[in-house]
N, C-alpha and C positions, 0 to 999 in steps of 0.2 A: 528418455535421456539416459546419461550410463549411471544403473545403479550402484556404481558401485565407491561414488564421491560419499567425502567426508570433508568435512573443514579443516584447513590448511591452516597453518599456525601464522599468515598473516590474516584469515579469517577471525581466527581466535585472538588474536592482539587486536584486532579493530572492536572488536565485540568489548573487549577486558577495556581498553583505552576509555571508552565509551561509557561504559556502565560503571566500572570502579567497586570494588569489593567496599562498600561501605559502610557507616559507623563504625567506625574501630572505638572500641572501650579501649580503657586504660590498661586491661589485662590482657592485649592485643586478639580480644575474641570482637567478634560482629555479631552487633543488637540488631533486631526489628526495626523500620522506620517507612514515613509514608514518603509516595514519592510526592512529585509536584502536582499531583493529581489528585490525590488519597489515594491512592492504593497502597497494601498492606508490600512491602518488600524486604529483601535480608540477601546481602552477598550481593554476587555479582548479576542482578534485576532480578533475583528471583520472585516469581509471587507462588499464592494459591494455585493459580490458573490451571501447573502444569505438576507434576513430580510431587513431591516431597513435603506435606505439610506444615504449617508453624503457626504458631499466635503470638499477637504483639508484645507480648512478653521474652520473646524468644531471643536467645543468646548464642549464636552457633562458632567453632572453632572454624582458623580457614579452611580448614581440611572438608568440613563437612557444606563451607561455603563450595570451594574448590568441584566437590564432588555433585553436587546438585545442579552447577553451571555445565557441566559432563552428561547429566542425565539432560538436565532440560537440551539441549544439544541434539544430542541423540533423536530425540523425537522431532528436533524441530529436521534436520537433517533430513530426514524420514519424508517430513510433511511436504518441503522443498520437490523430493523425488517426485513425490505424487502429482504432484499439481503441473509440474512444468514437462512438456511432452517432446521439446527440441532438447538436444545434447550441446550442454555449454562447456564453458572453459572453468577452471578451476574459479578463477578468479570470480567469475560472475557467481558460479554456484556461491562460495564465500560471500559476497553481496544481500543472497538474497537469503541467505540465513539468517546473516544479520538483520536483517530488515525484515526477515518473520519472528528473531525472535522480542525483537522490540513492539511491532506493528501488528504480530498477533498470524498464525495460520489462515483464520477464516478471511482475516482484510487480503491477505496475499492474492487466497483463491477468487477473492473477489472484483479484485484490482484489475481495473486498465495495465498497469503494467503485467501483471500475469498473461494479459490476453494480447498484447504486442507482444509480448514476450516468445507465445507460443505460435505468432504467424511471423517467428526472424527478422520481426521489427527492431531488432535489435538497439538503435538508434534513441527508438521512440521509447524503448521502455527504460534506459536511462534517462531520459527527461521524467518518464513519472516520478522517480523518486522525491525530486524536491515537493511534490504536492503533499506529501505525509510529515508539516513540517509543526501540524499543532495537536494540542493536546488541550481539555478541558476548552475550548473554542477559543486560544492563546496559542500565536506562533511561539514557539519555544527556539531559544537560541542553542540552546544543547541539540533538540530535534534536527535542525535546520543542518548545523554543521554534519550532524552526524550521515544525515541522508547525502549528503553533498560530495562526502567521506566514502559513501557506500556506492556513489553513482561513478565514482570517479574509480574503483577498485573494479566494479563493474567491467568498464570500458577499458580493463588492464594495464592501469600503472602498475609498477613491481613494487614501490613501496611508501605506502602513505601517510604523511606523518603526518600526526593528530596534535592538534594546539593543546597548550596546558587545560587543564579541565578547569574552567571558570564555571563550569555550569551547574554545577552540584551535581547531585543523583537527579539519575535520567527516567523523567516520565515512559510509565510502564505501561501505556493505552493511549494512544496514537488516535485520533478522530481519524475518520476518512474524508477524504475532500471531496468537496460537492460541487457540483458544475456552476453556480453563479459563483464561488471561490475562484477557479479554474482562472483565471485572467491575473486575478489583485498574487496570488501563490505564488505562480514561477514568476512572475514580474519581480517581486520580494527577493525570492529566494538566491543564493547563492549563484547556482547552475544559472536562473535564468539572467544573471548580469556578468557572465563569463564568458567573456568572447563575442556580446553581443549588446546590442543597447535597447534598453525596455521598449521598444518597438515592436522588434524582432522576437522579444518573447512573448509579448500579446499576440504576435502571429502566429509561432510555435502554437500558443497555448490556444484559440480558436481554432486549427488545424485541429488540434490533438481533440476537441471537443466534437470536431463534426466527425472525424475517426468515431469516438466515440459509439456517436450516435449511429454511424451506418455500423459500427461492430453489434451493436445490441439490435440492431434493424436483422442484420444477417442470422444472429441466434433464435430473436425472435420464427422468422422463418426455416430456422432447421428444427426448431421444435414442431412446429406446424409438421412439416412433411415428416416427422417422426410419426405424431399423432397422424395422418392420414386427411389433415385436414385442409393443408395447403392448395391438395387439389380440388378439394370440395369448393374451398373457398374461388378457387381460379373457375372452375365450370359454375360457378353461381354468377362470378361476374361478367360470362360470355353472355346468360340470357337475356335475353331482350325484355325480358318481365323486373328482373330484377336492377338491370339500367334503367328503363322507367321509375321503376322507383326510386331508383338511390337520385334519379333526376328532380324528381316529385320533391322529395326529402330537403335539395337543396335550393329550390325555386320557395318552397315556401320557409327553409330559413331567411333566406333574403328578402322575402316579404316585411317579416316579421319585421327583423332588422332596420329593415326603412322605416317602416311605420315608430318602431321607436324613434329612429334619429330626426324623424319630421316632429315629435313632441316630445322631445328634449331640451 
């Protein structure tokens, strides 16, 4: 992709929108506080995780709030580059920062949407976003919107405006969604009742899970032929020695099988 994107300042307004430089003391400095989760945070979602350390005690001016949301930036930008191997549009680059630096680098690289992303699924990979809508095992309404916000900046509207912030400070550790999730999420979710009726996103969302399943089918086997194994594995299954067995194998599961369900 071109390395040489940075976040756009509607990037950086959807991020600020979102997360909110929070607790302001009375001496217009920012304390420590936990999010909706427990995690330890300050400024604009900063944690531990990344840049700049602090302890719950910690009182920082905006300036050094300011500067830290600059740093952690920086790196997430960085981690964006790395991971994603098609050349996007600004707009999406913006997206998906936002959405690592909420959701975390490693979930990024780990995501479904990472991997639609990088076969110009382009389509598909704004639908993942509404899946990363909880946190602590609770949809979060702040999550929800926010992803909805980032799907939608994604797929290049010019300018999206963000609801007053009802949500407090924004959980700073995003679960990943799990395929029995996969159905009840985008049903929920925003995206999936936009333009369509909970039918139609139980379909999307079964679609996107048998995707799923042949994308990790397909990895599974490039790692094989990486290893040299794939073809072992293929001439093992031309012999006739070895089809006899795997036949063997499954003549006497099905024995078994029966013999149980006759004394059941």
């Amino acid at each position: 992709m071109n390395s040489s994107l940075t976040i756009s300042a509607a990037g950086l307004s959807l991020i600020q929108s979102f997360e909110g430089c929070e607790k302001k003391t009375g001496r217009g400095r920012f304390k420590a506080y936990m999010d909706p989760v427990g995690i330890l945070t300050i400024g604009w979602g900063h944690t531990n995780a990344t840049g700049r350390q602090f302890t719950a005690d910690a009182v920082w001016t905006r300036a050094e709030c300011d500067a830290a949301l600059r740093e952690d930036l920086a790196q997430f930008e960085a981690g964006v580059r790395a991971v994603v191997k098609v050349d996007l549009a600004q707009c999406q680059f913006d997206a998906l920062v936002s959405f690592a630096y909420n959701c975390g680098l490693g979930n990024l690289k780990s995501s479904t949407l990472r991997r639609k992303l990088n076969r110009r699924d382009f389509a598909g990979a704004a639908r993942e976003f509404a899946r990363w809508n909880r946190a602590g095992g609770r949809v979060l309404a702040g999550l929800t919107r926010r992803r909805a916000a980032e799907a939608t900046l994604f797929q290049g509207a010019g300018h999206i405006e963000v609801a007053a912030r009802e949500h407090g400070p924004m959980a700073q550790q995003v679960d990943a969604p799990t395929a029995p999730g996969v159905l009840e999420t985008v049903a929920s979710s925003k995206i999936g009742k936009t333009g369509v009726g909970l039918g139609m996103a139980d379909a999307v969302a079964t679609g996107d899970a048998i995707a799923d399943a042949a994308e990790k089918a397909r990895s599974a086997k490039d790692a094989a032929e990486e290893l040299g194994l794939w073809d072992i594995a293929v001439n093992a299954a031309q012999s006739p020695r070895v089809l006899f067995g795997l036949a063997a194998l499954v003549a006497i599961g099905l024995l078994i099988y029966w013999r149980w369900r006759d004394h059941a």
